[in-house]
C-alpha positions as CSV (number, residue, x, y, z in Angstrom):
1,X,-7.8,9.8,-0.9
2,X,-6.9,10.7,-4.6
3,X,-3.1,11.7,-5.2
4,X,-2.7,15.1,-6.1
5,X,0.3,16.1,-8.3
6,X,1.5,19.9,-8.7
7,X,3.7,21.3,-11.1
8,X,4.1,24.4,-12.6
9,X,1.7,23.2,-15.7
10,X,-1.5,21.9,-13.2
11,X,-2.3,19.8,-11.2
12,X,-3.0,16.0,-11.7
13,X,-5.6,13.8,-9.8
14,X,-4.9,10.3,-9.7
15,X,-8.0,8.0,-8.2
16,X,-7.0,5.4,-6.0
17,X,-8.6,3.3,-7.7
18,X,-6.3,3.5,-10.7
19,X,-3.3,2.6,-8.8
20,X,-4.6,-0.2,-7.1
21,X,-5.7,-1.5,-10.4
22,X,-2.1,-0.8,-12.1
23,X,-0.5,-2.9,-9.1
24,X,-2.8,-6.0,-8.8
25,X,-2.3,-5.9,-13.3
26,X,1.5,-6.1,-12.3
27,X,1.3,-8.4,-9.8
28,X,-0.8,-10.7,-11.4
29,X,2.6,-10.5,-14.3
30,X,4.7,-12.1,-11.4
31,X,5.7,-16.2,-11.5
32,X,4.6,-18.1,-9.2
33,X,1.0,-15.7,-8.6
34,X,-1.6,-17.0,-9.1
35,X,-4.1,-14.4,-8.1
36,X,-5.4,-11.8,-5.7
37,X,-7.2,-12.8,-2.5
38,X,-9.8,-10.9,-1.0
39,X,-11.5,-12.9,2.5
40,X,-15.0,-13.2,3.1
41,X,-15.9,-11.1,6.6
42,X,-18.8,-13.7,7.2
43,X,-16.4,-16.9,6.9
44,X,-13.0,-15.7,7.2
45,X,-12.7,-17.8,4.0
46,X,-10.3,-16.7,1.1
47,X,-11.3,-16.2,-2.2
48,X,-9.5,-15.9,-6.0
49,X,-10.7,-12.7,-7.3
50,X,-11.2,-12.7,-10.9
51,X,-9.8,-10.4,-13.3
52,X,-12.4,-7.4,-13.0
53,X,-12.2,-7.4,-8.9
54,X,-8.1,-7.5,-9.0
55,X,-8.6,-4.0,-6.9
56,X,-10.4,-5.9,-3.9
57,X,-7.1,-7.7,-3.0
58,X,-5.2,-4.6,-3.0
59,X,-5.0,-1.1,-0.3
60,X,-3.5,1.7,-1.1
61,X,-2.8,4.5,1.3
62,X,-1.3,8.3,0.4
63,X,0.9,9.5,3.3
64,X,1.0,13.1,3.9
65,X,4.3,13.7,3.1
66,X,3.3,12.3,-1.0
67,X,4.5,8.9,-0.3
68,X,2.0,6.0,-1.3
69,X,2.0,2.6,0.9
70,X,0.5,-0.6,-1.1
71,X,-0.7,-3.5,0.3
72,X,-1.2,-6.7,-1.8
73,X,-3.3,-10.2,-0.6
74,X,-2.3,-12.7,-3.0
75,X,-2.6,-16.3,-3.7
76,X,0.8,-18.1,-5.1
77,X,1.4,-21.4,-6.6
78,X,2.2,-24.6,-4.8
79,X,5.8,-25.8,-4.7
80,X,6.9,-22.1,-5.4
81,X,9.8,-19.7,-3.5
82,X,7.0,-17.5,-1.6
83,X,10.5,-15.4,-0.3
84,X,11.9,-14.8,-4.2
85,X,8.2,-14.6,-5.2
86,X,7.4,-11.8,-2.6
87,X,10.6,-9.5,-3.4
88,X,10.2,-10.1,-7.3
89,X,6.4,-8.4,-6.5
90,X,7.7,-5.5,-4.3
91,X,10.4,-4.5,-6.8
92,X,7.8,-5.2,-9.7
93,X,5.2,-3.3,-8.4
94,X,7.4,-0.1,-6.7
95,X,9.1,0.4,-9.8
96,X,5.6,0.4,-12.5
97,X,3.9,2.5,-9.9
98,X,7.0,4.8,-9.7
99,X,7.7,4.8,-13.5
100,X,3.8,5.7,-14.0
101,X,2.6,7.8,-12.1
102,X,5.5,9.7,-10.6
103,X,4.8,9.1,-6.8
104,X,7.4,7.7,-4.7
105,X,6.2,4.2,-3.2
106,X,7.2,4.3,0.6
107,X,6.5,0.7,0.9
108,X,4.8,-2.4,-0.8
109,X,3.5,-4.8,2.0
110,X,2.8,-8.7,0.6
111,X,-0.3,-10.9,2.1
112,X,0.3,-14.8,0.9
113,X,-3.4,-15.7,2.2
114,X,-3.4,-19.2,0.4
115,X,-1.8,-21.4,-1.8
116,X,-3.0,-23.1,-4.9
117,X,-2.1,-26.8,-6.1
């Protein structure tokens, strides 16, 4: 569901798309990250995503009320602080989406679905 912003000037579409996008390009900023995940249905397997699938390991959902929910699967380095790694990435990406786009972020939800040597 695109995000629909009204002001007295328009209205502004913003594809889902494009978030998702803007969040795993933040996230994939963070230390200690060392890419988004996205699992294989057939194996249950993890997989790094490259670069040009970063939006696979990331859902976004727009709440009635405007709010936006984001939910990230990443893959963080071995040997790392997964806790200080995790709240670095939720304040990371809450504040870019917020600063960007304008929507308020209800909630930034963090999948560590592996860990890299």
């Amino acid at each position: 569901m695109p995000s629909i912003i009204k002001n007295e000037m328009g209205t502004i579409t913003i594809n889902p798309e494009v978030i998702a996008r803007m969040a795993g390009l933040t996230a994939m900023e963070c230390y200690g990250v060392v890419g988004m995940a996205a699992k294989s249905l057939k194996d249950g397997l993890v997989h790094l995503l490259k670069i040009e699938s970063l939006t696979r390991g990331v859902r976004t959902k727009m709440h009635e009320e405007g709010d936006l929910s984001v939910s990230l699967h990443i893959i963080v380095e071995y040997g790392t602080n997964i806790l200080a790694i995790a709240q670095t990435l939720i304040d990371n990406v809450k504040y870019k989406l917020e600063s960007t786009t304008g929507i308020n972020v209800r909630e930034v939800k963090i999948f560590v679905e592996s860990v890299r040597v």
